[in-house]
C-alpha positions, 0 to 999 in steps of 0.5 A: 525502527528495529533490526533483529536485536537493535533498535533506533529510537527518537522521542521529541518531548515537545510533542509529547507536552503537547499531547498531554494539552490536547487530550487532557484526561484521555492521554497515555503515556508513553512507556520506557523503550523497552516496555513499549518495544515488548508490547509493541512486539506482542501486538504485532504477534511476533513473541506470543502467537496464542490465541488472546482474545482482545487482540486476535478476535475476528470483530477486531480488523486492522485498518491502514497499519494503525494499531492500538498498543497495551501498555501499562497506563492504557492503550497507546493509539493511533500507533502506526507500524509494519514489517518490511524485509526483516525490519519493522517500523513505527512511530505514534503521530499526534492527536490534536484532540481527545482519545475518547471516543476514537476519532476517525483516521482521516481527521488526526493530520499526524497519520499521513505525516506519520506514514509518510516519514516511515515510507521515507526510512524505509527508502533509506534503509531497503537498499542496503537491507542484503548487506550488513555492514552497509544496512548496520552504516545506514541505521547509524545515520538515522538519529542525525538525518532525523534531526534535520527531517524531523527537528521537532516532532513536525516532518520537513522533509520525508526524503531522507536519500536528499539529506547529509547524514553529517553533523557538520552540514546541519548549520548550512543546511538552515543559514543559506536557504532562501526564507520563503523557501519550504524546509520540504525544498531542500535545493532550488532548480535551474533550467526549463520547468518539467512536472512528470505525475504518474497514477498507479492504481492497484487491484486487490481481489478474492474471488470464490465463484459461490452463492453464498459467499461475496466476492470482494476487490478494491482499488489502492491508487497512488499519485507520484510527483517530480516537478522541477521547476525554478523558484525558492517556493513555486505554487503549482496546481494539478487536477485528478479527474474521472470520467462519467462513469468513473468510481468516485475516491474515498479515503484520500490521504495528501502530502504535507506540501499540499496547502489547501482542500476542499473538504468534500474531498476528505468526506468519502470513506470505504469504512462507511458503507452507508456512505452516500457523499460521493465527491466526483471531482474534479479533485485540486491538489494546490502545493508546494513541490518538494525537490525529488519524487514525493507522493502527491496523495493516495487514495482507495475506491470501490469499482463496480466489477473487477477487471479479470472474472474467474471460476477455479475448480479442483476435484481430486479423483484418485491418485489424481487431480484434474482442474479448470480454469476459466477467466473473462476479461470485462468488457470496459478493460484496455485489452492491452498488458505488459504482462499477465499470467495465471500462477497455480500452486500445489502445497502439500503434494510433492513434485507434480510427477505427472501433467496432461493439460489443454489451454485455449489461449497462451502456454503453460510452464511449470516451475523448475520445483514441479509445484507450480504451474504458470500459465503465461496468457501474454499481452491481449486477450482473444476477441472473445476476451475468455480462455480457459486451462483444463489439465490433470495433474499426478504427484510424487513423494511428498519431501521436505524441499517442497511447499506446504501450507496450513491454510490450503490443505486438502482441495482449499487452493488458489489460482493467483494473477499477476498483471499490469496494463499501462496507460489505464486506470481501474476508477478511469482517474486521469490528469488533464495535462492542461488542468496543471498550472505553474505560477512560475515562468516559462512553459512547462514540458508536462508527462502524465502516465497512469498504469493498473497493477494486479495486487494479492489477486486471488481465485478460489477453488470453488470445489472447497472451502477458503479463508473468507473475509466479510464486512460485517463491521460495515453493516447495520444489523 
């Protein structure tokens, strides 16, 4: 992990003799930290944003912050890293097999193992990220909480909140624990069993409203656990299920607890577009709970239609800018919000000096800067689950207190959705509350929620061009 000028590191020797076995000639070695930092640094275009042509060329998309680093001796891959407040973090999982040819993601166990360790650092570390004496405190407390996470290059416990940051709590740590019980167990419970699941789905979306663009949304979901239960190591079984005509999960990636899986599960992948193994589930998760809040596992799916279709047009006429706004919500969508709101930015424009606008449903604000209008559309839809904003729009005097972007410039602009419906998932994914079995006494008391999140939900305006993303690596020419 590194913070602005310092950097906390942890190499395990053991695991590097081992993956000098497992893929023999193929291996690279792992340079000095310095040299990896430098290059790690130039990967991720933080110390030369020129053009390179190996490492910026559109043929070449980044899937799942998994990076291949040059180094001197070669490419370092699969190198897992991204930034997070300030920070980045990163580390380089083990390959149990050959580098050449790359083997698929969801075959090397050390990328989930990877990820999930980083997540649990980064928990560590966001809360104190605003206060440098407390985040400088924290970073210190790394190298002895990763010698209990972590011992040999293997996570036991990706919590690192639940851990002692002491020396001197190391020993009871590991002499007073039942032997059956998991190093991911850091306590035993005591009291009636409760299971709490929650399914978070999150909708990414880029609508263009042309015909020679394809529009494009995807579904990220992610299943969260907090079991307590009694017992040094007690087996629980939960299952995800979908309904008829529900979207089938690819790219399923599960916690280290989990202790077996149908491989069906693991088959489907959102990479191969010619993909016909759809697994439908019902999808069983047997594990062993960790004490705190753990992701159970996540996943990606490609849902037929997304939830909020919209058409977005800006004309410029004069000193003036008139536009409209039409969104539908489909049909098969719960018509019940949290909240939902449509934000439309102006960069590059000055104040907005001058509004006159009509909405068939909701209210429009504008922000206190007068460069972003916010139409709050609320909890429901109307009946005909369409509305639309037409309005004209006139600026100020441009100054340097006001936004600007270099990607929309001229008429390129975007409406953005913000929205979260509880108790409904875009896949139709669900936990049977009767399907979660405990071997362990007692009945347990089971909550299950689910909830859909708009995530980078975006609305081009159709009147100009945008920055467009196709899937021509997925395709047979």
């Amino acid at each position: 992990m590194r913070s602005g000028k310092r950097s906390v590191t942890r190499r395990y020797p053991t695991v590097e003799t081992r993956a000098k076995t497992f893929n023999g000639s193929t291996h690279v070695t792992v340079p000095d930290d310095n040299a990896f930092l430098k290059a790690l640094l130039f990967e991720l275009r933080l110390t030369d944003q020129n053009f390179v042509e190996y490492r910026d060329t559109c043929t070449r998309i980044n899937k799942a912050s998994v990076y291949a680093v040059r180094t001197e001796g070669g490419d370092l891959w699969p190198v897992l890293a991204f930034q997070k407040s300030g920070l980045i973090y990163v580390c380089l999982p083990l390959v149990e097999q050959a580098l050449k040819p790359r083997p698929p993601l969801l075959s090397i166990s050390g990328i989930s193992q990877g990820l999930d360790l980083l997540s649990g650092i980064l928990d560590f570390v966001s809360p104190s990220r605003k206060n440098e004496a407390e985040l400088s405190a924290k970073i210190g407390q790394l190298r002895n909480l990763l010698l209990q996470a972590c011992p040999l290059g293997t996570p036991l416990q990706t919590n690192l909140c639940s851990l002692n940051s002491s020396f001197d709590d190391i020993q009871d740590f590991s002499t007073n624990r039942d032997p059956k019980q998991p190093a991911w167990r850091t306590n035993t419970y005591k009291g009636k069993p409760h299971v709490n699941v929650c399914i978070a789905e999150k909708v990414k979306c880029m609508q263009y409203d042309k015909r020679d663009v394809v529009d494009m949304w995807q579904v990220y979901g992610t299943v969260t656990c907090k079991c307590d239960i009694e017992g040094a190591a007690p087996n629980v079984t939960l299952s995800l299920n979908l309904p008829t005509n529900g979207s089938p999960l690819q790219d399923i990636l599960v916690h280290h607890c989990v202790t077996s899986l149908d491989s069906a599960m693991l088959m489907a992948s959102s990479v191969d577009a010619l993909d016909d193994s759809a697994f439908s589930g019902p999808y069983k998760f047997p594990f062993i709970p960790p004490s705190d809040s753990f992701n159970l596992c996540s996943y990606t799916s490609q849902v037929p239609v997304p939830p909020i279709l919209g058409r977005y047009q800006l004309n410029e006429e004069g000193s003036q800018l008139k536009l409209t706004v039409n969104l539908k919500l489909h049909e098969s969508i719960k018509n019940t919000f949290e909240y939902c709101e449509a934000r439309i930015p102006f960069f590059n424009r000055g104040p907005i000096a001058h509004l006159e606008y009509k909405v068939s449903y909701g209210q429009l604000d504008l922000s206190r800067e007068k460069s972003l209008l916010v139409w709050v559309i609320g909890q429901k839809f109307p009946k005909s689950l369409e509305i639309s904003l037409t309005g004209t729009v006139t600026f100020g005097t441009l100054s340097e207190e006001h936004p600007t972007d270099i990607i929309c410039t001229g008429n390129t602009a975007y409406v953005k959705l913000y929205f979260r419906i509880p108790d409904f998932t875009l896949t139709g994914c669900y936990v049977d509350q009767h399907s979660v079995q405990l071997f362990s006494p007692g009945k347990p008391k089971i909550n299950a929620s689910r909830e859909l999140i708009s995530s980078d939900y975006y609305i081009w305006n159709s009147k100009a061009s945008a920055p467009i993303v196709y899937k021509t690596l997925f395709t047979n020419e």
